[in-house]
C-alpha positions as CSV (number, residue, x, y, z in Angstrom):
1,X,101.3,116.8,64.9
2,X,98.1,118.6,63.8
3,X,95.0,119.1,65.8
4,X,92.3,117.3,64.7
5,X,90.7,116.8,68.0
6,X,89.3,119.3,70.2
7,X,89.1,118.8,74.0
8,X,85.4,118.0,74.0
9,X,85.8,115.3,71.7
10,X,89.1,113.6,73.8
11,X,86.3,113.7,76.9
12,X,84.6,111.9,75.1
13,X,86.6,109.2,74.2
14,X,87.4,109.2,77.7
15,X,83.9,109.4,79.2
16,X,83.3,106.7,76.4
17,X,85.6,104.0,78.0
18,X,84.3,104.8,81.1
19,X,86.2,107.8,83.3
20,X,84.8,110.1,85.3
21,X,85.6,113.5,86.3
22,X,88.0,112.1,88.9
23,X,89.2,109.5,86.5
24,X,90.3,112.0,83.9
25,X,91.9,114.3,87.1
26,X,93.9,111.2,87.9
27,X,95.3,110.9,84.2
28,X,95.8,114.5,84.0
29,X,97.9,114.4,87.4
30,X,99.8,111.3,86.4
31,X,100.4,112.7,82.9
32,X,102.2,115.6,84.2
33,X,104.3,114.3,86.8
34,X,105.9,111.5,85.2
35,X,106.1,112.9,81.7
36,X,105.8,117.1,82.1
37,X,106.9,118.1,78.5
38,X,104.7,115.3,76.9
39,X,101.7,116.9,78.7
40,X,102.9,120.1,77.5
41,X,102.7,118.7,73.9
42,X,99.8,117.3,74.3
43,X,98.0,120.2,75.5
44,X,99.6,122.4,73.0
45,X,98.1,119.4,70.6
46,X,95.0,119.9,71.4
47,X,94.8,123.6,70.1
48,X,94.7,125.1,73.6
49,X,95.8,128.6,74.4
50,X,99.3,128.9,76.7
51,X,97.0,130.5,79.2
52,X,94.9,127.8,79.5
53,X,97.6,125.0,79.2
54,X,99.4,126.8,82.2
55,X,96.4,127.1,84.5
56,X,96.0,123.2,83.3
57,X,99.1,122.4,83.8
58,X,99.0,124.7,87.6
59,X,96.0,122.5,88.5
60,X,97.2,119.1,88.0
61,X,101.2,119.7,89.5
């Protein structure tokens, strides 16, 4: 997969159907508990740096 969506523009989409800041924390936390490596990819998906994705990924375990 390429990126061709940059983490301001996936808020969006989600602020767009309606999530909020907790909303999105929920996804985030449900994302990487039942499917770790997909959240990996994802992140990795969205261009961000391994720093990043790991304090991401520290936040939401």
């Amino acid at each position: 997969m390429m990126s061709k969506v940059t983490v301001d523009e996936w808020t969006a989409r989600f602020r767009a159907i309606g999530l909020d800041d907790a909303a999105m924390e929920k996804w985030h936390r449900l994302f990487e508990s039942e499917n770790p490596e997909g959240h990996q990819s994802f992140l990795e998906w969205l261009g961000l740096p391994p720093e990043r994705i790991a304090a991401i990924r520290a936040h939401h375990a």
